[in-house]
C-alpha positions as CSV (number, residue, x, y, z in Angstrom):
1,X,0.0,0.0,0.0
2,X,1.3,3.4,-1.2
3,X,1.6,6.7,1.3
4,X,1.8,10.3,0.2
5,X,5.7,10.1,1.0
6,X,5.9,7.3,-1.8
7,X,4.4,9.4,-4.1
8,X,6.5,12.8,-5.2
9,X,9.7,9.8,-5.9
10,X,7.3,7.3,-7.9
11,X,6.4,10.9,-10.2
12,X,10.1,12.1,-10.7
13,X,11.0,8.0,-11.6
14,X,8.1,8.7,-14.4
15,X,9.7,12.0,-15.2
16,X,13.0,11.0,-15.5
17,X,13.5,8.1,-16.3
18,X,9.5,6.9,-17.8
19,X,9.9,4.1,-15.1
20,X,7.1,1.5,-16.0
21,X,7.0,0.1,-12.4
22,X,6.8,3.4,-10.9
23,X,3.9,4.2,-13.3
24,X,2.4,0.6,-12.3
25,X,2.3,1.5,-8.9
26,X,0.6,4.6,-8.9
27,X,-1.9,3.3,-12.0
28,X,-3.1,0.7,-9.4
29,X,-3.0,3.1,-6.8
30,X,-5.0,5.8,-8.1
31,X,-7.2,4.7,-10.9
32,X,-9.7,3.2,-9.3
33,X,-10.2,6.5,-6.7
34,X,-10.3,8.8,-10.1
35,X,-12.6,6.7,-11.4
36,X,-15.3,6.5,-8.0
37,X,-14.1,9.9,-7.8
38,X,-15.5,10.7,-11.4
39,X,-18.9,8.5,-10.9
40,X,-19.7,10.7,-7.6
41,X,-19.3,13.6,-9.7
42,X,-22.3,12.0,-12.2
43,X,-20.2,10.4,-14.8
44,X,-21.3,7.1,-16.3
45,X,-19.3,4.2,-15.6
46,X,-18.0,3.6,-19.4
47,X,-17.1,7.3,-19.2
48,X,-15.6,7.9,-15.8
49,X,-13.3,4.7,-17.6
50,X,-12.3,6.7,-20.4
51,X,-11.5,10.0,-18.4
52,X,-9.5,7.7,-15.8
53,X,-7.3,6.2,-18.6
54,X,-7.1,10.0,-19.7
55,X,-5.7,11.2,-16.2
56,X,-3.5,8.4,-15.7
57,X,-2.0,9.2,-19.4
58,X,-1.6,13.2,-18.5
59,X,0.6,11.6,-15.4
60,X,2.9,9.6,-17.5
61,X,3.0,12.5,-20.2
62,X,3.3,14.9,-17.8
63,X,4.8,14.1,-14.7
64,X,7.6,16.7,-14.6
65,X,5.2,19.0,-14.6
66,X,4.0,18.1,-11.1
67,X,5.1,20.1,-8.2
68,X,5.0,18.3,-5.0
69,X,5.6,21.6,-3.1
70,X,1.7,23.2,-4.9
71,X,0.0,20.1,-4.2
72,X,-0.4,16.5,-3.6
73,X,-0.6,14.3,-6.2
74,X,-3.6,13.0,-5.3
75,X,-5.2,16.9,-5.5
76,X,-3.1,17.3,-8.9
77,X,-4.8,13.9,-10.5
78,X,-8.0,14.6,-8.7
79,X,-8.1,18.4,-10.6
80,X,-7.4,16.8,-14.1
81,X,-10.0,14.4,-13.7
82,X,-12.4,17.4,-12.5
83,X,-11.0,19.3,-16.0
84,X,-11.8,16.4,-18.3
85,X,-15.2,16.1,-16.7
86,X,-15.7,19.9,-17.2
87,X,-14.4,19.3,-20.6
88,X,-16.7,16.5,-21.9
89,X,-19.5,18.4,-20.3
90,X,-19.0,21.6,-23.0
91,X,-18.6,19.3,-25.6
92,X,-21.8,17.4,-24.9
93,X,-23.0,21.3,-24.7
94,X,-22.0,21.9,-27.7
95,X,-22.6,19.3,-29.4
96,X,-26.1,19.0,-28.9
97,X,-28.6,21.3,-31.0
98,X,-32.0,21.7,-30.0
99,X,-34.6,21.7,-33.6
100,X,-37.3,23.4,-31.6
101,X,-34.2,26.4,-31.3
102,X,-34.6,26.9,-35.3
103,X,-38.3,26.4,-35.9
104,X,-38.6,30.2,-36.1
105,X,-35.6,30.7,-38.4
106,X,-37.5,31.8,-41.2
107,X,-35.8,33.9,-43.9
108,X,-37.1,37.2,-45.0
109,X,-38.2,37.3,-48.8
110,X,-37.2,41.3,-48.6
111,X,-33.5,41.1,-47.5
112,X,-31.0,41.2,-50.3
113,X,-27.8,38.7,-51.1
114,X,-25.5,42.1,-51.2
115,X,-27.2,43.4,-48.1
116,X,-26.3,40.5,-45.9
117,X,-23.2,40.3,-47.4
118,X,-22.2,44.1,-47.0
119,X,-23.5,43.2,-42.8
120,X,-21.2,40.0,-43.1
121,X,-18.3,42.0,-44.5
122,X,-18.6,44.7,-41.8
123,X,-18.8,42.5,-38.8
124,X,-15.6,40.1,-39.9
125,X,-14.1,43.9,-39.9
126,X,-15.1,44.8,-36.1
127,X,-14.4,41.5,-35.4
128,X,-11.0,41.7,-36.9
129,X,-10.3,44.7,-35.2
130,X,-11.0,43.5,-32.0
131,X,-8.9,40.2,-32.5
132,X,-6.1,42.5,-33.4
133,X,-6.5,44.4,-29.8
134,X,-5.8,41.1,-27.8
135,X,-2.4,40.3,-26.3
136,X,-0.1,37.6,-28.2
137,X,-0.4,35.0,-25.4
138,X,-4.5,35.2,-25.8
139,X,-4.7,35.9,-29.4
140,X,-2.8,33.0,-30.2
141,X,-5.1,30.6,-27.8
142,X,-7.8,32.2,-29.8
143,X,-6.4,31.2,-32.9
144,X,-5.9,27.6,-32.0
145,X,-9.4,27.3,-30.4
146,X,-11.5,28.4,-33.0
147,X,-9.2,28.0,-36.2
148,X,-7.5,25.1,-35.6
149,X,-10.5,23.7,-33.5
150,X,-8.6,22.5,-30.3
151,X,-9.5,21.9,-27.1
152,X,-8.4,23.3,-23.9
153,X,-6.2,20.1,-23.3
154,X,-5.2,19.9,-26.8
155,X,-4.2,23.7,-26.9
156,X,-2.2,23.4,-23.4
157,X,-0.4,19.6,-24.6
158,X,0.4,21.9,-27.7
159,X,1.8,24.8,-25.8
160,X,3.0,22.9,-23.0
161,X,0.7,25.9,-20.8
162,X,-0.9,24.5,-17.8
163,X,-4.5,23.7,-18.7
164,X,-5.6,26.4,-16.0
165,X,-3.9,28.9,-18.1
166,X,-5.1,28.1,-21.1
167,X,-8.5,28.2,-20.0
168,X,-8.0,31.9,-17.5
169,X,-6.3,33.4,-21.1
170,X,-9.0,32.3,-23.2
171,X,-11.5,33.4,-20.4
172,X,-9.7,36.8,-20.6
173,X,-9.8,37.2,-24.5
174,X,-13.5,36.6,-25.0
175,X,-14.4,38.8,-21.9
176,X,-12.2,41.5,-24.1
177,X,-13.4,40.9,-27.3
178,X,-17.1,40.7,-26.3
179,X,-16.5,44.3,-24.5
180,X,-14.8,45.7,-27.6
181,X,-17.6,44.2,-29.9
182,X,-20.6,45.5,-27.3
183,X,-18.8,48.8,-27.6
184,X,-19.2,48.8,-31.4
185,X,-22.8,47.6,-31.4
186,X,-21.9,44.5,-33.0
187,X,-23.3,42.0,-30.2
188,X,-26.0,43.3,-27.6
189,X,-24.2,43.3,-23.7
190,X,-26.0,40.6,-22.0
């Protein structure tokens, strides 16, 4: 049976060396707590699976980045399971799309192709503009988000950010973009 002082050596073995045994110990050790862990929080079993395997990949990919003097391990694993939980949960958000939502999207016989395009064109330009106000940290996040079409984990593993960090920055651009486009009129402050 591991204890918290076997933990921070059996992390730098997987970060120095990718020590299989190491990594063994603390699979057996901790996947099954991530997983009840991830069922109390409301996942289904065949999911909580998935996102356990998921956490217990992100601590042999990236064990040198845990700091045993910000946390405990067990916190650290415990946080990435509660991030891909919060992660599958947008997606299902997103991907879900409600017919009833559209029944009312009718067009109007009386709007013109140039019109909408001449309202396209000038909202790419405000929008544009507003992209080109963001720092360089968020603006790329921005770019890999909705251009590339990563997600949060995929942006940090690319970046090698913390996925916090990718998440507060993005947070941060599209609280400033949706200022800078309420100030124009573009979108309506909500």
């Amino acid at each position: 049976m591991l204890t918290p002082a076997d933990y921070a050596p059996l992390v730098a073995a997987i970060a120095e060396h990718q020590d299989r045994e190491a990594f063994a110990q603390l699979f057996d050790h901790f996947a099954p707590r991530v997983n009840a862990y991830l069922v109390r929080l409301g996942v289904d079993r065949a999911a909580a699976e998935e996102m356990t395997q998921d956490v217990m990949v992100t601590l042999w990919r990236k064990a040198n980045l845990f700091d045993p003097s910000k946390s405990s391990l067990a916190t650290w694993l415990y946080r990435v399971a509660r991030n891909r939980r919060i992660d599958a949960l947008r997606r299902d958000r997103l991907d879900f799309h409600d017919p009833a939502e559209y029944a009312l999207d009718i067009p109007d016989d009386n709007i013109t192709d140039t019109d909408v395009l001449i309202d396209i064109q000038s909202r790419e330009e405000f929008v544009r503009g507003a992209l080109t106000g963001l720092p360089q940290e968020q603006l790329g996040l921005v770019r890999l988000a909705f251009f590339e079409g990563l997600s949060h984990s995929q942006i940090a593993d690319r970046t090698g950010l913390p996925l916090g960090t990718v998440k507060s920055r993005l947070r941060l651009a599209f609280t400033r973009l949706r200022r800078a486009l309420e100030a124009e009129g573009v979108v309506s402050a909500i």
